[in-house]
N, C-alpha and C positions, 0 to 999 in steps of 0.2 A: 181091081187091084190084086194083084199077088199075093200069096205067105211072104216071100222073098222081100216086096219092093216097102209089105205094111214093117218088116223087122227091122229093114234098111230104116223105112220114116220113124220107128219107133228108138233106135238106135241112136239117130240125129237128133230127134228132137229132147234124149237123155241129155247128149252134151252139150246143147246148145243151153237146156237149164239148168247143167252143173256147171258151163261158162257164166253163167247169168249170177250162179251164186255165186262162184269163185271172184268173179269180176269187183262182184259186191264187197266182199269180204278182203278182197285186197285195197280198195278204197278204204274201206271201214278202216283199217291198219293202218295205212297210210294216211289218214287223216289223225288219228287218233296221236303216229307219231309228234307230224308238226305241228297239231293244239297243245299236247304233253308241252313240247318245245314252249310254244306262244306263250300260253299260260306260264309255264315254269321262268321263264327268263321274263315276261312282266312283274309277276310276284316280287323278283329278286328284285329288278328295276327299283323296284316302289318298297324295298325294305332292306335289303341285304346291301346291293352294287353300291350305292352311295358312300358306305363305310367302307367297304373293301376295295374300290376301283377306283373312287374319288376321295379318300380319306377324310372325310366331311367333313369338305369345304364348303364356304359359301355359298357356292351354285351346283350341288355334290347332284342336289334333287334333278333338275334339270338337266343337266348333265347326263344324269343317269336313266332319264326320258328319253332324251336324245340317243341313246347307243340301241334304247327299243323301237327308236325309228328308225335308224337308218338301217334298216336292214330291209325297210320298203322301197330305199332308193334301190337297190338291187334287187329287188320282184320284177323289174320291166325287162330287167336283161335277163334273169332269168325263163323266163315267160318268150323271149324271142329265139333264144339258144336253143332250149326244151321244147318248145313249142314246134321250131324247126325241125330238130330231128324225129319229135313224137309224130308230125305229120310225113314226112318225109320216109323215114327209114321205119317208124312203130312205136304203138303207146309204149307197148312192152320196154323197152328197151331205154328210153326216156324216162319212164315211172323208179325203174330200178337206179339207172343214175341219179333222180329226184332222191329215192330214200338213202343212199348212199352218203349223200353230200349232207342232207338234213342231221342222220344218225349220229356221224363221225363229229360235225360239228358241234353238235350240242356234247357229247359224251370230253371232247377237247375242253369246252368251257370249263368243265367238271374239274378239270388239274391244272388249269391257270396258275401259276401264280400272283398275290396279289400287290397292290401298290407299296403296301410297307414291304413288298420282299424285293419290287426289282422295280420302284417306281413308275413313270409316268409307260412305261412299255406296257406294262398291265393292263390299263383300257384301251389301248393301241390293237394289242393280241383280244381282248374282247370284243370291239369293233371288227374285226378281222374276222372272227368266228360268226358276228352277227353275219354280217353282209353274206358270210356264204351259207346259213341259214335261208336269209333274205335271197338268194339266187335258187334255193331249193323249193322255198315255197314259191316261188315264180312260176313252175310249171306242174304240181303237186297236184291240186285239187282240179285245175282243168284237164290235166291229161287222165284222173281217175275218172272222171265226169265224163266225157267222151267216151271212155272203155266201156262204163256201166252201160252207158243209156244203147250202146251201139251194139253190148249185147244183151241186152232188156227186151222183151217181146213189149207188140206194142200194145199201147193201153195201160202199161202198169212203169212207162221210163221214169216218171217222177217217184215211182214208191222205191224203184231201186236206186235211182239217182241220190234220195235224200239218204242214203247208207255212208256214202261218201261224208256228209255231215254229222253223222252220230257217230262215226271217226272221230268226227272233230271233236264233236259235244262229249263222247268218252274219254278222250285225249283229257280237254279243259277240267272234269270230273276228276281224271285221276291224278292229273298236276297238283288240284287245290287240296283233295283226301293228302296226298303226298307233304303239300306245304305246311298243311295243320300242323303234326307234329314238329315239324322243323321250326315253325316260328315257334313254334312254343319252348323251344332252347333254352337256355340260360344264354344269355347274348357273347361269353365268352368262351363256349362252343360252336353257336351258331354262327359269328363272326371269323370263325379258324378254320374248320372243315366239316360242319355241319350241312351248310348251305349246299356242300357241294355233290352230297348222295344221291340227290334226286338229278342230278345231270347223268352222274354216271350210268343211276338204272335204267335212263333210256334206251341203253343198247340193250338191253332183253326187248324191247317194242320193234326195234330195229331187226334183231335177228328172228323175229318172228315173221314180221311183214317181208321182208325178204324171200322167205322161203315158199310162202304163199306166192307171190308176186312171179316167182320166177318160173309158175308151173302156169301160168296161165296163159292161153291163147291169141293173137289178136283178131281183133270184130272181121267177121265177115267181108263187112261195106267196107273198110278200110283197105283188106288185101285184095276187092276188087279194083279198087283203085290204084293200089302199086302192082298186082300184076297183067295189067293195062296199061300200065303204061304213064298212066294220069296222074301220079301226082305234082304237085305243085313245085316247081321249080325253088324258089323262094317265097316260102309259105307268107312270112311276113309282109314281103311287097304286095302278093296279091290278093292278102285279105283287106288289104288298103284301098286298092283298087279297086276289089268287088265290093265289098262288103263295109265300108269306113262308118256307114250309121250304124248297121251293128255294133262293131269296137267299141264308138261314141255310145251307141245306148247300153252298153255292158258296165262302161266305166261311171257314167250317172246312176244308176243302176246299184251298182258297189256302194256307192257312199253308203250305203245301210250298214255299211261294217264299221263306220265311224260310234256308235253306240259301244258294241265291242270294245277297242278300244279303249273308251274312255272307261267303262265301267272296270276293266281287268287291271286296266294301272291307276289314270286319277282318280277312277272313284276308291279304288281301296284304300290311295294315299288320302284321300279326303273323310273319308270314314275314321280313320286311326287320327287324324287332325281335330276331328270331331271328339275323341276322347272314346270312341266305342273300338274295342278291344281287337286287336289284328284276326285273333283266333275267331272270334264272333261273324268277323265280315270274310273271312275264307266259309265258315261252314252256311253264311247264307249265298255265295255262289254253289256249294257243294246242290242245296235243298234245289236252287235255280238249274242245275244243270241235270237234276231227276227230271225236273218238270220236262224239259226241254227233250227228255231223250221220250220222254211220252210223246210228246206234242208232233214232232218228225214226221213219224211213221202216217199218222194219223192226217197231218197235213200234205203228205205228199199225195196218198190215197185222195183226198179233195180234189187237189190241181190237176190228178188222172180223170177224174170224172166229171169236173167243173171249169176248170182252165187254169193254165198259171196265174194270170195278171189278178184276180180278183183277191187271189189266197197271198200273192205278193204285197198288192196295194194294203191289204189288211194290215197282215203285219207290220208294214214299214208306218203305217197310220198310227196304229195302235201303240207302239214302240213310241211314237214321238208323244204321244199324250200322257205314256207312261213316265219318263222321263221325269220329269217335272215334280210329280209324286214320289219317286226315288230319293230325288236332290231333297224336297222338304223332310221326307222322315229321315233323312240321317242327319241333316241339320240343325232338328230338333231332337235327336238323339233321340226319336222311336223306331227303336229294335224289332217290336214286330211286325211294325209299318213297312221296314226297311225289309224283310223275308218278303210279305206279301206283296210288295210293289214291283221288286228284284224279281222275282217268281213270274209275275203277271208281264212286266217288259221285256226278261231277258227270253224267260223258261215259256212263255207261251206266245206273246207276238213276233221277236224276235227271230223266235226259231220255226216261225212258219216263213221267213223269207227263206232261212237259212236252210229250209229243208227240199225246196225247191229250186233255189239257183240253181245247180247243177246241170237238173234237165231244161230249168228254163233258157238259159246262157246258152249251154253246147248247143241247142236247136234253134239257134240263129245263125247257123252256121253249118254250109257242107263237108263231107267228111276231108273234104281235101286240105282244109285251113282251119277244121272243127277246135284241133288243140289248140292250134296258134291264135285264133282268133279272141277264143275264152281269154285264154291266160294271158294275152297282153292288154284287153280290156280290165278283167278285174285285176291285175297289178297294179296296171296307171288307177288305179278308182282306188288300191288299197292305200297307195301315198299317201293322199290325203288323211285315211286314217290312221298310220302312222303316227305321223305327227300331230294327231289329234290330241295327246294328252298334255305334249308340250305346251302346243295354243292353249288348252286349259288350265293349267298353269300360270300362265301368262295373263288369261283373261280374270282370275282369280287376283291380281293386283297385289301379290301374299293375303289377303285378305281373304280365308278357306270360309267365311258366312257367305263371300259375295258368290253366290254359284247358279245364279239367273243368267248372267251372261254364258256358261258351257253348258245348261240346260237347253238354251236358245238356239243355240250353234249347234248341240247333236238334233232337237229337233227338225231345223231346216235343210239337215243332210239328209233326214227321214224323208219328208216330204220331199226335195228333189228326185230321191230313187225313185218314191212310188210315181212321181208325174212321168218318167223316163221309163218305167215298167208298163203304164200306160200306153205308149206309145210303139212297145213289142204288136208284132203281130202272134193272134193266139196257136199256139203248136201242138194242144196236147192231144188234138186231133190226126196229125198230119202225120201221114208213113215214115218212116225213116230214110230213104232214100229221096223226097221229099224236101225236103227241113233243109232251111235255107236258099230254097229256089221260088223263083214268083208264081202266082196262081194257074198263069200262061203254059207255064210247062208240063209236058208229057214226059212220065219216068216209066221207062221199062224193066224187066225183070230182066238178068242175065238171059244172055243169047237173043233178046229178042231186038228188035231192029230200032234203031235210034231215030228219033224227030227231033231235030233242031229248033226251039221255039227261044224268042225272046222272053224276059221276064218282065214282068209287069207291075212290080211292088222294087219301092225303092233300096229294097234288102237284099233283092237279087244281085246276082254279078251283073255285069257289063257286057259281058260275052260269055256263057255258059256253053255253048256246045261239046266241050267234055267233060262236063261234067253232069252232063245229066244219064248216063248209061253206068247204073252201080249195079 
């Protein structure tokens, strides 16, 4: 080799791992944003919205559940929109739309007016802002998940992949540090324009991540496949076509977000039912989401060197066992039952699924349908948890002792991920160029000469012959 060709290799291989980091780090951002968002607008759900967007009525509670769901009914369309163009045209370009719509959205909620000023239109224009939240995180977290892993050298896609998540878990961190003092208001502050600071400051997360976002590159394997020619016509038809068990086992899969959920809105409205103090149950999610940024990095590093499905099946196990433990100590109003069990399900099983989906999800999938594929399976899977707090709610009979039955129900969503994570083929072996195709096929390196093999696992396309030359 050369001086010339070692400077050139040295050269590339700088910014292939200053792509790797940047990559990272705009995920991180971008997650970070719509957990801020997630968290911040459950919190309100479960304390604030009810009084000021439902003037609390009767069913203000519910109600006010409901406007934190439906913003899942629009993650499926967003996830086929963004999806589409992220596979089509570029992560880049879809990521930057995602935090765009995400940013502006929630910072809107921020100067609402509310029902005493301009009645029933208030939760109208709330709903409104949710859904296009709900269309932003539709393609969010899959299209940074793809970016990451695709510029991740291989062997280490899960450690960079779960970056995307400590986004998240930084996000949820900085909502709750945020919501402490706010609830702790005098309620007719908190009630007028208290609530509403922590919406606005979003847009400092927004004009950060933007900045990062817009210097960055797209994958390699991606622009060999648009400047080839190959990509995917209509990404979402044809990951249907190739690929429908992947989808299907993405969205079984997801249900481990249904825990989520429940803990960030019914269980804090069930905690403060229970008579233990709002401020008490924000700073044991604060302790839960230390744990959890530990737990990440550490868990992704396992699933590089062990496999995904084992580090998945744990935590989504673990989580369901944990559960149960949770519901009894707030029940009986032990506090620091409720740290340690919170801690133990959310901050350390939990977030071992949490810290791996990313790589695990994208790598069922070729780079042609990678975004589309993710993000329309984990939206259809986050549905259901959406409206998970509702149903809990609901299964709670007004009766907040009866909480066997929404202990039951996030358990058995645990258990269906992990049986449906089971049933992934293992990736964290498998080259990048690779990932998504059956065992059958021969992948060549640029310029070298293509072989046409069928696939041989039921993950494969139907007809892959262009897509195996990246």
């Amino acid at each position: 080799m050369t001086h010339q060709q070692r400077v050139v290799g040295k050269e590339t291989a700088g910014r292939s791992t200053n792509q790797t980091k940047k990559a990272a780090l705009s995920a991180f951002l971008g997650g970070a944003l719509e957990y801020y968002d997630f968290v911040l607008f459950a919190a309100a759900a479960a304390i604030i919205f009810p009084t000021v967007f439902f003037h609390n009525s009767e069913s203000a509670t519910l109600l006010s559940f409901a406007t934190f769901g439906v913003a899942y009914l629009a993650r499926p369309l967003g996830a086929v929109v963004l999806g589409h163009f992220g596979d089509k045209f570029g992560r880049k370009k879809a990521l930057l739309a995602s935090l765009l719509i995400m940013g502006l959205a929630t910072f809107v909620i921020g100067i609402l007016p509310s029902y005493d000023q301009i009645g029933f239109v208030a939760p109208v224009l709330l709903v409104g802002m949710r859904l296009l939240q709900g269309f932003s995180a539709g393609g969010e977290v899959a299209g940074a998940s793809s970016l990451t892993i695709e510029h991740s050298p291989e062997g280490r896609r899960a450690f960079w992949g779960s970056w995307t998540v400590q986004g998240v878990g930084a996000g949820m961190l900085l909502a709750t540090l945020v919501m402490i003092p706010v609830a702790a208001m005098p309620d007719e502050i908190l009630f007028s324009w208290g609530w509403r600071l922590p919406f606005l400051a979003s847009i400092v997360v927004l004009l950060v991540a933007f900045f990062v976002r817009r210097t960055l590159e797209e994958p390699e394997v991606f622009e060999d496949v648009k400047q080839s020619g190959r990509t995917a016509k209509v990404p979402v038809v044809e990951v249907f076509r190739e690929n429908w068990r992947g989808v299907l086992r993405v969205v079984f899969a997801t249900l481990y977000f249904v825990p989520d959920s429940i803990m960030n809105v019914f269980g804090v409205a069930f905690a403060v039912s229970m008579g233990i103090d709002r401020t008490t149950v924000l700073w044991s999610a604060v302790v839960t989401q230390i744990v959890a940024l530990m737990t990440r990095p550490v868990a992704g590093i396992l699933a590089d060197r062990f496999g995904r499905k084992p580090v998945f099946v744990v935590g989504a196990l673990g989580t369901a066992a944990m559960t149960f433990g949770f519901f009894s100590a707030v029940s009986t109003g032990n506090i620091p039952m409720m740290f340690v069990t919170n801690a133990l399900m959310v901050g350390l099983f939990l977030a071992c699924c949490g810290a791996i989906y990313p790589a695990f999800y994208a790598e069922m999938f070729t780079a042609r349908t990678r975004y589309t594929g993710m993000a329309v399976g984990l939206q259809l899977g986050s549905v259901v948890s959406g409206f998970a707090p509702s149903v809990a709610t609901l299964l709670t009979r007004s009766d907040p002792t009866n909480w066997l039955p929404v202990a039951g129900m996030t358990a058995a969503a645990l258990v269906i991920a992990a049986v449906a994570a089971l049933t992934a083929r293992e990736t964290h072996r498998t080259p990048l160029h690779e990932l998504g195709l059956g065992k059958g096929n021969v992948v060549h390196a640029p310029g070298s000469p293509v072989i046409h093999n069928r696939p041989d696992h039921d993950d494969a396309p139907d007809a892959v012959p262009s897509l195996i030359q990246n």
